[in-house]
Each structure stands twice: as C-alpha cells, then as structure tokens.
N, C-alpha and C positions, 0 to 999 in steps of 0.2 A: 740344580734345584732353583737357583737366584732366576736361572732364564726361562724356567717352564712359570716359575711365578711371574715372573715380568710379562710373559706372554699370556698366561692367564688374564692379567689386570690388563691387560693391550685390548684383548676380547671383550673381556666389559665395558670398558669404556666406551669401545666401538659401537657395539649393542646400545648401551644406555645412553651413547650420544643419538644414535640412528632413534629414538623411543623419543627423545628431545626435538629434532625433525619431524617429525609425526605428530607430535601435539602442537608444535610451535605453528605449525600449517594449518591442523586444524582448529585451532582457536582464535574466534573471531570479537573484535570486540565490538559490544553494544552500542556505542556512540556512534562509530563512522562504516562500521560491515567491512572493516581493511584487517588481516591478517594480523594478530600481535602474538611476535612469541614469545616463549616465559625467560628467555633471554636474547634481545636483539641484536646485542652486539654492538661495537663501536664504530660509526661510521667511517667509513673513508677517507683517508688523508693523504692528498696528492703530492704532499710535499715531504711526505716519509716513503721511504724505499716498503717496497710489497716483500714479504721475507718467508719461502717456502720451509720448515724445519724437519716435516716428516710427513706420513701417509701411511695408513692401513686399509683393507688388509696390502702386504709387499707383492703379492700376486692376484693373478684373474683374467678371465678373460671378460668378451663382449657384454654388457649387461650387468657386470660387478660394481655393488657400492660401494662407491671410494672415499672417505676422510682424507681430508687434507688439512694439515696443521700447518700453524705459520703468526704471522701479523697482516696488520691491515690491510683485513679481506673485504673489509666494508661490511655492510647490511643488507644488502641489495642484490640478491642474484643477476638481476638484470643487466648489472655492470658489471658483470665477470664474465670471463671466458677461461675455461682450462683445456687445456690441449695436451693430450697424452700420445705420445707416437705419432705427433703433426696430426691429429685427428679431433677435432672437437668433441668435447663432453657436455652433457647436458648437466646443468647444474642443476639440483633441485633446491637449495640454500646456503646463504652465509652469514657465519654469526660472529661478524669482526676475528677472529683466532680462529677456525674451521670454516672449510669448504664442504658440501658433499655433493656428491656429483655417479653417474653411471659412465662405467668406462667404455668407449665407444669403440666398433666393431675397428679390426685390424689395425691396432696401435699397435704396433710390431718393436720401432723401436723404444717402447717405454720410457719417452723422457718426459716430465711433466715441468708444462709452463703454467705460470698461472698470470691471466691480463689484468686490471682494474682499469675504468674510467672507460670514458668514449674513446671513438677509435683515432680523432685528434691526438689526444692526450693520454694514451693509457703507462702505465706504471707494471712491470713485470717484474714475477719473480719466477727461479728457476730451485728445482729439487737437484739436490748435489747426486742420489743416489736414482737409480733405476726399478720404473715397473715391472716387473715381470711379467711382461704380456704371456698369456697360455690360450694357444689358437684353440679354437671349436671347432666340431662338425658341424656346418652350415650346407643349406642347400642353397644354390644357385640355379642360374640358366645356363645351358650349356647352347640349344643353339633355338632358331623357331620365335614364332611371332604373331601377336593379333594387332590389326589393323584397327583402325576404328568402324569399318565396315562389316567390319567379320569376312569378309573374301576373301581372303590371302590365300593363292594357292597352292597346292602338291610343288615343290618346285626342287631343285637340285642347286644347290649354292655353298655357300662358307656359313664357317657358324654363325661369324659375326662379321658386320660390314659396315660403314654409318650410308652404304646405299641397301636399302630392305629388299631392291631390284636383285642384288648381289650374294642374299641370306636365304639359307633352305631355309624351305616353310609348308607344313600344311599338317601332317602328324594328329588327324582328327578321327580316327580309325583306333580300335583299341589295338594294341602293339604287341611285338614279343621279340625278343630281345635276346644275343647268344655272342660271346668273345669268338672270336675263332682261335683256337687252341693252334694253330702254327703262328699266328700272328697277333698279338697282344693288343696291336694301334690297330685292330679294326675290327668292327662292331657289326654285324651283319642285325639287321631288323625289319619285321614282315609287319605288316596291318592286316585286319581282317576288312573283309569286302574293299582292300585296294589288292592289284597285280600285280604288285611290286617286288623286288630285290634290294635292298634299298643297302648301300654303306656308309656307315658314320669310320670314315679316315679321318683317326689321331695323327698321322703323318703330315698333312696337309690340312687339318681341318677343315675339311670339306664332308658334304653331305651328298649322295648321289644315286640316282635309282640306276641298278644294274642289270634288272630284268623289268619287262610289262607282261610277260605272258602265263602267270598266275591266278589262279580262280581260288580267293577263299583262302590265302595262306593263314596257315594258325602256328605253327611252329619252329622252329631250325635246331638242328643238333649236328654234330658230327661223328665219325666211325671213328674208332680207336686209332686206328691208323692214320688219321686225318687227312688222308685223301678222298673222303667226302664228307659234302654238306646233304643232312637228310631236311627234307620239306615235308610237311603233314598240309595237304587241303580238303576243308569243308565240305564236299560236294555231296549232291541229291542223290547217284544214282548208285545199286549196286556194283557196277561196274567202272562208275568213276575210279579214277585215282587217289587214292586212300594217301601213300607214302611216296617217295621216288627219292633217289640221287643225282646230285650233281658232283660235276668230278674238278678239282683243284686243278688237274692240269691240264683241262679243256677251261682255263678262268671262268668254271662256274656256267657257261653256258651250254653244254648237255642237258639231257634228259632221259631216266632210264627208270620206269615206274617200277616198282617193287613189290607195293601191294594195291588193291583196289576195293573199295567198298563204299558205303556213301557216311558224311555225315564225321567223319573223322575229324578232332578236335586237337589234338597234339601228336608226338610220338618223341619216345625217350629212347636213348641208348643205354644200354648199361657201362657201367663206367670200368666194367672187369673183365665181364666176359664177352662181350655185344656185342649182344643179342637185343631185337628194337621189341618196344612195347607199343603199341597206340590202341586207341580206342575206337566208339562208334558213339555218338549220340542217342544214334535212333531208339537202344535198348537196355546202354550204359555199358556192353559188352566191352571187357578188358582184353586186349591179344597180343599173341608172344608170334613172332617171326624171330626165325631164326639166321641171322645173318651171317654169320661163318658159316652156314651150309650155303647159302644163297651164292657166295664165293667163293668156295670150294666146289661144289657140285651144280649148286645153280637149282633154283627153285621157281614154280610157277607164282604169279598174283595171289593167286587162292590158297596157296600154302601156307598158311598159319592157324593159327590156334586158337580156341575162346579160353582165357584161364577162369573166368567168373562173368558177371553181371555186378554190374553197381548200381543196386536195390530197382531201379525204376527206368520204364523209360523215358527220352529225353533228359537226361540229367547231362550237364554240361562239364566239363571236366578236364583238367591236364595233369601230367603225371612227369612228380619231377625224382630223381633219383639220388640218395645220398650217395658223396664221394667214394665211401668206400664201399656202394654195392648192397649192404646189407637191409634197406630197406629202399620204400620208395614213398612221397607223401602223394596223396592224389589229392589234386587240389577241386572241390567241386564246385564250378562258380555258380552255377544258377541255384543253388540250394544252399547255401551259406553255412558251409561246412567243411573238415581237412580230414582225410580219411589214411591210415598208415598200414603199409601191405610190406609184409617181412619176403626176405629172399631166404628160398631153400637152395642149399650152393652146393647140394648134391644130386637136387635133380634138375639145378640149374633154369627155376622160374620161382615166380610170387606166389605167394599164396593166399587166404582168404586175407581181404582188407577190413580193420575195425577203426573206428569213432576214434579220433585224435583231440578237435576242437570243436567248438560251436557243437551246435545243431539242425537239423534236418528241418528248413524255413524259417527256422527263430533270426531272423534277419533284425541286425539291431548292432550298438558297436556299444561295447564291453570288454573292458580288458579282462582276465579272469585265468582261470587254468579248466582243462577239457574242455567239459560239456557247459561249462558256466558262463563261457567266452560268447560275443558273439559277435559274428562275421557279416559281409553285405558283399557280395561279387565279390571274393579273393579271387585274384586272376594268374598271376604270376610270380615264383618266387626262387629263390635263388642260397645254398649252403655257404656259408660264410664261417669260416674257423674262429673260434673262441679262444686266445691265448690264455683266458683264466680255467678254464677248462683244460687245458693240457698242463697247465701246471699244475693243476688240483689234483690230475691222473685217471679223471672220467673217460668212460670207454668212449663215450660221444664226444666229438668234440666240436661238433658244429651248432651253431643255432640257421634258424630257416628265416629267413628278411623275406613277407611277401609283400605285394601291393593288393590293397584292400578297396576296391572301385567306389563302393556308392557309397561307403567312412571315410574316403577322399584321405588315404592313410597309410603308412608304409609298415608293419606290424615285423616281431619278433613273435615266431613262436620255438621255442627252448626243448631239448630233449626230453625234458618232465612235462612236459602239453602247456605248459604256460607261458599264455599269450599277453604280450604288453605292446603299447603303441611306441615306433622307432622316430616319427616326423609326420610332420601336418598337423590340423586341426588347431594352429595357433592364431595369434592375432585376437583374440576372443573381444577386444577394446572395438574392433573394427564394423562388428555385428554377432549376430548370435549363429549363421551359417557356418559350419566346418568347412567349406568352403570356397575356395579361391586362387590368385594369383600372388603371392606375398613370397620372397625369398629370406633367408635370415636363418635365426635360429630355429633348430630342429624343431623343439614342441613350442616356443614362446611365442615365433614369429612366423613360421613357416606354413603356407597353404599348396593343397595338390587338388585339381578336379578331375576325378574319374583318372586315376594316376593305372596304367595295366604293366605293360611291360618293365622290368628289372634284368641289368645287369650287375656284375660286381666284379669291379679289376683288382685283384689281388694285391698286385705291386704298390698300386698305386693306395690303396685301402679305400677305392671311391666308389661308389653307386652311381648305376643312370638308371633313369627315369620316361619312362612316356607318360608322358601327363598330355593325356587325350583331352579334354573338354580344354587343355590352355595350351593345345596347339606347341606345347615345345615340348623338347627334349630335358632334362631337369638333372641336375648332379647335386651330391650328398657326399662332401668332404672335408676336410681341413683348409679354414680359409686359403684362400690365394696370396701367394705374400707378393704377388707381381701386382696384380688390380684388383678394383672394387668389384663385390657381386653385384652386379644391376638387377633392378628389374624394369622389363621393357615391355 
C-alpha cells in the first residue's frame, strides 16, 4: 500500500511540476518581455558539486518527459546539458532542484549525466541508478536518395555508401514488394512502367536489377511449392501476357506465360490450395486459373474463369489473400475503397465480394471503422499476426498494414473493418503538408510521399517500404542499437 501511495504522489508531483514548466514559460513579465517563473530557482554555483538524487518517470523511450531531481542545476537552461545514454537531451527548464528535459532518440545505455557551466568549466553530476531506455518503432532509410538535382538514377548499388556513385537509387515508379518464401534476406520488387526484376539482398546489402525485359510489372507471388516466382503485367492487348512463371532453378531467368489478357493489375496465389487469382482493369473482371491442373495436366492461356465483375469498368485493383485462405481483401486503388471476398473451400473459389472500408470515390483521409473510413490510392498491403489477438482467442488473428498513396500513410485495417493510421503524417511543426521526407517516430515525426509498395519480415518484426515521390526504400522498426537513423 505504502509503495502504490508513494507512486501515486511520485505522479503528481511529476504532473504538477510539468504544469509548473508550462506556466513558468509562459508568463512574461511587463517591464523587460523576458520569461519570469513563479519560481526561478537558485542560480548556479561553480564552486558546489552538481548532485543528481533522482528522476521520473524510471522508464521511456524517445520523446519522454524527464524530471530530474538533484542540486545546483542553476536557472538557466542554456547552461545545462543532460546526456542520457551518451545522447544529448533537450532541456526545456531549470529551476535550481529540477531539470526537465525530453529523452532523446536511442539512449540505450540509460546513464544520466548532467553538465553545468561552459564548456571551459563545467561542473557534473551523475545518477547512481539507471534509465530504462524502452526502444520504439521508428521508421528509417533503408537504402535510396535525392540529389539536389532530382536526377539520380535507376541504378544497382549498396544501401549505403558515403560514395552516392556506390548506393542504389531511383525507386520513383509505384512499387510492389514480396519476401521470397525460400529465402528470408531477399526481397524481390517490381515498379510499374520500369522492366525491371529488381533484388534488395539482406545478405550483402546490396540492391540490383535482375531482369530488363518486363513491360508493366504489377505484382510477384510465388506457388506453394516455391519453385516459382509468378509475375502479373499491365498490358493493352487481349492476347498480351496477363501472368507467367519464372522457375527458381533456372535463377529466375525463364519464361512460361500462363495466362494472357490485357490490362492485368495484380495476381495472388492462394496460400492453401493454389490456385492463382488476377484480374483485368478493362471491366474490373475477377479470375480463377487453376494452377494444380496447369501442372498436372497442363492448360491453355485462355483457361480460366471470370468469378465476378468489380462494380465498373476501369477500376484499378490488387487482390491480397489472408494467410489462412479464408478470405481475400481486394484492395481497389483508383476508387478509394477495400472490398472483402469470402472463399468457398468446397467449391474451392471466392465468392461475391462486399464493402469493407471507405467508399466508392469519397477520397479523403479519415480514420474510422467501414464505410466511415476514408482512403486515397491504398495500393498495397500485407497480413501481419496480432499476438493480442491470439491470446484473446479471436478466430482472426491478423490485422492488414496497407500503404495509403495520396494520405502519404501506412494504415491498419482490423478484422472489425476498422481503420486507424500505423505511420506518417507527422512533423505537423514543419508545415501543414502530410507530406514528406522526415524519419523518426511513427506518427510524431515520421513523413512518407506516395509510400506504394509494403513488405513485412516476420523474424525480424520490420516493414519495408517504397516511398516513391522520396526515391527510397524506407523501414518500420525497432530502433537500431548499432547506429543512428539518418535522414539523407
């Protein structure tokens, strides 16, 4: 009882100091227009030891307001420096007996110093007890770059280099994004209107185009077996190339078209029985090929199926499938909308697809649940497991991470249809634009432009990113405990 009351009064003080700070700032006095607060504090004295005694709150991560108790902290933020985990803090005040200050990004090892005085002469004191640094989800750069030209281009390189000659770059193409399921450190990703194969190797960190001779790639998946990579391209003609394979143990450089039609925007596998689904632009038409007969018996281009029409034509669209089979979301980018089509797994396809999110052109960014929600180009998105969900003992237990193109935004939508924002749209101090180029905290500090492509490495609990209008590659994880996130 003595320690929950102790910790109660710990809070208030905290609070009613932090309330102290905030008026002591803004109250200006009449005579001279200089800051006076309703208690200044004891100035500075070089010739008494600086004496750290305590600090709440005992944890936090980046951005936590910190108290700090002690002796002759002076009056003068300006002559203080606190360093938590070797990492400079920003002071916001000192009132002779307290510091406050914001705890600054990757202070890992939580030791706090505190400086007084010029950098001649300053006076430290050290805290006998330790912060409890607690890392964040931050996004970073992963690899990519703007010039001050804006020319930078398409190129094959390391992520990172301090020669820019030496760092992939160009990544200005909306993107799509797929792990390879036999191999974890590599990242296979296509642009639209480039003819590329493109690999982001974790192995080597390097970036490198593996094909040119693509027209229009729109998506990658591969067969159950995982000796192939399926490609879906964009093309004019009825008799284009709709889908095709590539075969792992030709390294990817075959070719064997599967289906053909024009206008194709994605194609999914099913993650149980699969069988490939893709689409058509021209009329919104949904279609099932059946790929265990295609391998077994062998089937012509033209063998496949219409299951439906998605309402209209020209509606733009990619179709991603939950883990286990039972549904699929159809993501529709040009009409700003998420549509959800159930599998029947006895007659072994989807069935009619109904209204998930948003709205049917209500283009506009709103967090919300259904139809309340609203969306701007969702392009891409990816099932990510929920552990509070499986502990709860929900039949679902995934939520869906997409990228949101013209809300410059990474969303969560929830197995109950409700949509909230994951990252981006921060920095709000910088301008009133959502966005930009800004790396940091998820919603405080973090900007994306025209973000399309998403992946998600399980192992590692990390997101990547194509953030097409900023030319890089972008990652969403728990700081780095090796180095800083830049941004370049």
């Amino acid at each position: 009882m003595k320690t929950k009351q102790a910790a109660s009064f710990s809070w208030l003080l905290y609070g009613l100091i932090w309330a102290v700070v905030g008026l002591s700032l803004s109250v200006v006095s009449c005579k001279d227009d200089k800051p006076v607060g309703v208690n200044e504090g004891i100035p500075f004295d070089p010739s008494q030891p600086v004496v750290v005694s305590d600090f709440a709150p005992s944890s936090g991560g980046v951005g936590q307001r910190l108290v700090i108790y002690g002796k002759n902290f002076g009056n003068d933020p300006k002559n203080v420096a606190v360093f938590i985990g070797g990492k400079q803090a920003v002071v916001v005040n000192a009132l002779g007996e307290s510091l406050y200050c914001l705890v600054p990004k990757q202070a890992f090892k939580g030791d706090i110093e505190v400086r007084i005085g010029n950098q001649d002469k300053q006076v430290v004191g050290k805290a006998e007890k330790i912060f409890d640094y607690q890392r964040k989800m931050v996004v970073s750069t992963l690899a990519g770059y703007r010039n001050a030209r804006g020319d930078e281009p398409w190129r094959d390189g390391k992520f990172k280099d301090a020669d820019e000659n030496k760092m992939a770059s160009g990544f200005w193409e909306p993107s799509f994004m797929k792990f390879d399921p036999a191999n974890p450190k590599h990242l296979w990703m296509t642009f639209d209107n480039n003819n590329g194969l493109y690999l982001v190797n974790f192995e080597d960190s390097t970036i490198t185009k593996k094909r040119s001779d693509f027209d229009r790639p729109r998506s990658v998946d591969f067969t159950l077996d995982k000796k192939y990579m399926i490609i879906a391209e964009d093309r004019g003609g009825e008799n284009d190339r709709a889908t095709y394979r590539l075969s792992r143990d030709k390294n990817w450089q075959d070719r064997e078209v599967l289906t053909t039609y024009k206008q194709c925007n994605g194609a999914s596998i099913h993650p149980v029985n699969g069988e490939m689904y893709f689409n058509s632009y021209e009329k919104g038409q949904f279609f099932r090929f059946d790929l265990n007969k295609y391998f077994s018996e062998g089937l012509g281009v033209k063998d496949y199926e219409t299951l439906f029409v998605v309402h209209d034509p020209q509606w733009e669209y990619k179709i991603f499938i939950h883990p286990t089979g039972n549904y699929a979301y159809i993501v529709v980018i040009n009409q700003g909308y998420i549509l959800r089509v159930n599998y029947n797994w006895e007659k072994k396809r989807f069935t009619q697809p109904y209204l998930v999110c948003g709205q049917i052109r209500a283009y506009g960014y709103q967090d919300g649940v259904g139809s309340s929600a609203r969306l701007n180009n969702p392009y891409q998105g990816v099932f990510v497991k929920n552990q509070a969900y499986v502990d709860a003992g929900k039949n679902d237990a995934y939520d869906f991470y997409f990228t949101d193109q013209m809300n410059h935004a990474i969303r969560i939508l929830t197995p109950e249809a409700s949509v909230t924002t994951f990252a981006g749209r921060g920095s709000s101090s910088l301008n009133s634009n959502p966005y930009g180029y800004v790396n940091g905290d998820l919603r405080l500090e973090a900007r994306f432009d025209r973000p399309s492509g998403i992946a998600y490495d399980e192992a590692e609990g990390a997101f990547y990113i194509g953030d097409q209008a900023n030319r890089r590659i972008r990652k969403i994880a728990l700081e780095e405990m090796d180095q800083a996130s830049q941004n370049q």
